[in-house]
N, C-alpha and C positions, 0 to 999 in steps of 0.2 A: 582565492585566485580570481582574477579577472579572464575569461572566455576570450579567446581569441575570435576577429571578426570573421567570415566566411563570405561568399558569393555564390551562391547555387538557385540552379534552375527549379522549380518548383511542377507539378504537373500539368499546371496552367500555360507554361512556358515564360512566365514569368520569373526575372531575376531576384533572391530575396537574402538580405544580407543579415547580420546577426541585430543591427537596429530596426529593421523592417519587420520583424516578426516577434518586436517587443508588446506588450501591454502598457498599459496606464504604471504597472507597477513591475514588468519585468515580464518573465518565460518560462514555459516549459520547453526543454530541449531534450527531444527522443532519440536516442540512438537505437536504431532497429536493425536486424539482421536483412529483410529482406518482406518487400509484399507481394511478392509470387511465390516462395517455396516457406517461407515461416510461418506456419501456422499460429503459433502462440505469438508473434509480432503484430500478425494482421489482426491478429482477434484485440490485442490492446489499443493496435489504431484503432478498431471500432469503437470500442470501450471511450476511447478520449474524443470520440466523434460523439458520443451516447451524453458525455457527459460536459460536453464544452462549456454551455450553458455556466455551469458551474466555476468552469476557470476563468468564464469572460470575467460572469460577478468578483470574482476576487483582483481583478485588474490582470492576469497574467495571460499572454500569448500563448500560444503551441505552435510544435510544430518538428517534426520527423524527420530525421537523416537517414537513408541507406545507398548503400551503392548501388541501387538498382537504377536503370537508366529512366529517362523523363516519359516516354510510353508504356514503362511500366508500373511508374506511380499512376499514368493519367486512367490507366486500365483499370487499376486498383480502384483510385479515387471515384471513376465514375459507376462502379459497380457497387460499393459499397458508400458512395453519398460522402465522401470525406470532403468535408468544407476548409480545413485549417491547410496548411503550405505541408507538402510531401518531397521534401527535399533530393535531389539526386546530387550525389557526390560522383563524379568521375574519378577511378584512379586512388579511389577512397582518401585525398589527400587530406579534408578536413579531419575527415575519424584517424589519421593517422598526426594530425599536428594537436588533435584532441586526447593522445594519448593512449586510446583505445583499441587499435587495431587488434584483433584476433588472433596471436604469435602461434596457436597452435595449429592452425590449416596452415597448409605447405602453400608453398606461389602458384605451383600447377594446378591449383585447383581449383575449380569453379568457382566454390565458396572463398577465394582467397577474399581478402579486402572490407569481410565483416566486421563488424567491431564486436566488441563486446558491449553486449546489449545493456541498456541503465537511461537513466535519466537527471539530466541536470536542470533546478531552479535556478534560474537567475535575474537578479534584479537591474534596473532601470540603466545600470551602469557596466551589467555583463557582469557583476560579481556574483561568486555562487555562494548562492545561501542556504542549501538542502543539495544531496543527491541521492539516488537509490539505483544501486548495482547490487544483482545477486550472484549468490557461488553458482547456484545453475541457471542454464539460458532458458529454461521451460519455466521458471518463473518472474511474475512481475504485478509490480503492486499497481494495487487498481487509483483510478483517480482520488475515490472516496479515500484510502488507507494514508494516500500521499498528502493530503491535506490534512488530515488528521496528523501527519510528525508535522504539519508547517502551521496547526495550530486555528486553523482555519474550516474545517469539518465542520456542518450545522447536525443536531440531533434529528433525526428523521421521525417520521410520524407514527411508527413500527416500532419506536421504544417501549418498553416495561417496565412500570416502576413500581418499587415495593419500597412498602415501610417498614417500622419494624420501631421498637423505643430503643435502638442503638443507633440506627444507619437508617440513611436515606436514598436508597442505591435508586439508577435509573441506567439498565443496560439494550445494549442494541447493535447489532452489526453494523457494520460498513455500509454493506453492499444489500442490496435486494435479489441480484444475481452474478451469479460467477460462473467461471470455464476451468478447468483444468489448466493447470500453472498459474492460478489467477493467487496472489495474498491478498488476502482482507482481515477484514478484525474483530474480533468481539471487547464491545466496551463497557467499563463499568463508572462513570460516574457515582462519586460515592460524598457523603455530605455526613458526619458522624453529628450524633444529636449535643445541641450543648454539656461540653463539661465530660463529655466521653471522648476517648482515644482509641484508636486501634492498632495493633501491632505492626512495625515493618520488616521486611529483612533484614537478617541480624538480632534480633530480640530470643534470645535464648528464652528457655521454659515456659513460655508463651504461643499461642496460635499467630502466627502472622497472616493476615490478610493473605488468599490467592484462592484461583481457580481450581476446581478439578474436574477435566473435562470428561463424559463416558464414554468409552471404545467407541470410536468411528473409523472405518475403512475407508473412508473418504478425504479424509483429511488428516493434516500432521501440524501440531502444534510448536509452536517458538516459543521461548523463557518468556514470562507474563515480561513488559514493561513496569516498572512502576517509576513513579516522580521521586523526587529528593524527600525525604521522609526531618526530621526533627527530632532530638533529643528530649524525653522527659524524664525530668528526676522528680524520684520518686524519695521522700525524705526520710521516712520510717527505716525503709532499708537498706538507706544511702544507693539506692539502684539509677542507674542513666540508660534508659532503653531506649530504638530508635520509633518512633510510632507518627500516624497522622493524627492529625485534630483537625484542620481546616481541610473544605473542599477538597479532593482530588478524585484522577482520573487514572484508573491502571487500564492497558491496552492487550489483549489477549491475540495474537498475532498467527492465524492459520494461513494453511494453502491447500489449496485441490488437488489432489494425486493426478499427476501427468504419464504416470508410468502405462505402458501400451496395456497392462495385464489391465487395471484398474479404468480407461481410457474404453475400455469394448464391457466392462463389467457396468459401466453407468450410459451407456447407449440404451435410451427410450425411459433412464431415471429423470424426475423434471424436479423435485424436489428433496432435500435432507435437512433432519433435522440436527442442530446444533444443540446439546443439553448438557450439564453437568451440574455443579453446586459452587455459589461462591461463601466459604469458611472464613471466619474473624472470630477474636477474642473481644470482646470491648470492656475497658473499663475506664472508673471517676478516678477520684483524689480517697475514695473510701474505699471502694466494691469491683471484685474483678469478678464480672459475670461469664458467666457458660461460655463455654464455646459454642458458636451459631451456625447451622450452613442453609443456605438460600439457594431452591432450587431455582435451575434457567433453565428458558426454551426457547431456540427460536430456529424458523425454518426459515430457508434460503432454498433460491431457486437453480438449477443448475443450466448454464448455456453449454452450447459446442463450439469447439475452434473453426476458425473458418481455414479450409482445407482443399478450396478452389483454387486454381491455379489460372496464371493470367493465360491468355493465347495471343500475346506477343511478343516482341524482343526486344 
């Protein structure tokens, strides 16, 4: 679908329409609850302030909708340094012709007119090419994660890489730091050695490639991602299993516990670590060798949501 255009005041006081806050190659369009009482909203404005740099390079604008009025983005913006447009919607009319509006606060109430929170890609012509809405408003994925589904993620300098005569894995988080409700990802770049295959979903009596992560109270994991996988027949046993051979990339999809219990338990924690083992079967056209597991580690650092409130109207 093609985005409908808008006209909103920005905290500059400036007018800014859905062309005006394009890129060389299109946008990031935020829907945010609010940047005086949302804590997890303002914490991902920062986040997209932290990381602009990185959307300018890809050619794409930013820039945030809420119903808060134009002194209270300008309040926001200038305490926390947000450079990109902070849109105010009056009347929430835009988030309501966007389809978004919040049906479960009542009209009487303060919070009426929120959207529900998410984010739309869109390119040069206002077509959407990527979104991300989640089931709960305490999470949101971070810049790095968002780039990663658009394909466009660089490997960071904090990668791992292990060899091994089957696989040639290179893994690495997202993020370098995160907040509570923040998704981010652990990645596995994987390159199997010539003439070796590895298992997919679906391959009965075989190890399928995946993660297992070790108990952490800090976090909660999503079904691994993986890419479209490949058929190999195997002739001896007239077998057709699904497996990789060439390059791929499985994405391992966490989040930060937002919960108040877990929220006062990580007050003056600065760092976690992320560990577990990644498991595959690999084999040739002759020899189905061991099963393998590869341990991982990697620490990330933890931030706070911003929990300031504005002091104006």
């Amino acid at each position: 679908d093609i985005v409908l255009d808008f006209s909103l005041q920005d905290s500059q006081g400036s007018v800014q329409t859905r062309d005006s806050i394009m890129g060389p190659n299109g946008a990031m369009i935020v829907f945010s609850r609010s940047m005086d009482w949302c804590p997890y909203c303002k914490t991902q404005s920062i986040g997209l302030q932290a990381q602009l740099s990185q959307l300018t390079a890809q050619g794409l604008g930013v820039a945030v909708i809420t119903y808060d009025s134009p002194a209270v983005m300008a309040d926001f913006a200038r305490r926390r340094g947000i450079t990109f447009p902070l849109l105010s919607d009056p009347g929430s009319e835009t988030i309501k012709a966007y389809g978004i509006l919040n049906t479960t606060v009542a009209a009487d109430n303060n919070n009426y007119g929120i959207p529900f929170p998410g984010t739309l890609v869109v390119d040069r012509d206002g077509r959407v090419t990527e979104r991300f809405f989640e089931e709960a408003f305490q999470e949101r994925q971070t810049v790095s994660t968002m780039l990663l589904a658009l394909g466009t993620g660089a490997t960071p300098t904090a990668a791992t890489r292990v060899e091994s005569q089957h696989l040639d894995v290179t893994t690495y988080l997202s993020d370098e730091t995160v907040a509570p409700g923040h998704l981010f990802s652990l990645v596995f770049d994987v390159t199997p050695a010539d003439g070796l295959h590895v298992y997919a979903p679906g391959a009965a009596d075989y190890r399928v490639i995946s993660f297992t992560m070790d108990p952490n109270p800090v976090v909660t994991t999503r079904p691994m991602e993986y890419p479209e996988s490949e058929i190999y027949f195997f002739e001896p046993l007239d077998e057709r299993v699904p497996v990789f051979q060439q390059p791929f990339r499985l994405v391992q999809t966490m989040s930060v516990s937002a919960s108040r219990e877990m929220r006062a338990a990580l007050e003056g924690v600065e760092r976690v670590t992320i560990s577990g083992t990644l498991e595959y079967q690999a084999c040739d056209d002759l020899v189905c060798y061991n099963p393998q597991s590869v341990p991982v580690s990697h620490d990330i650092s933890l931030g706070q949501l911003d929990t300031e409130r504005t002091t104006v109207n």
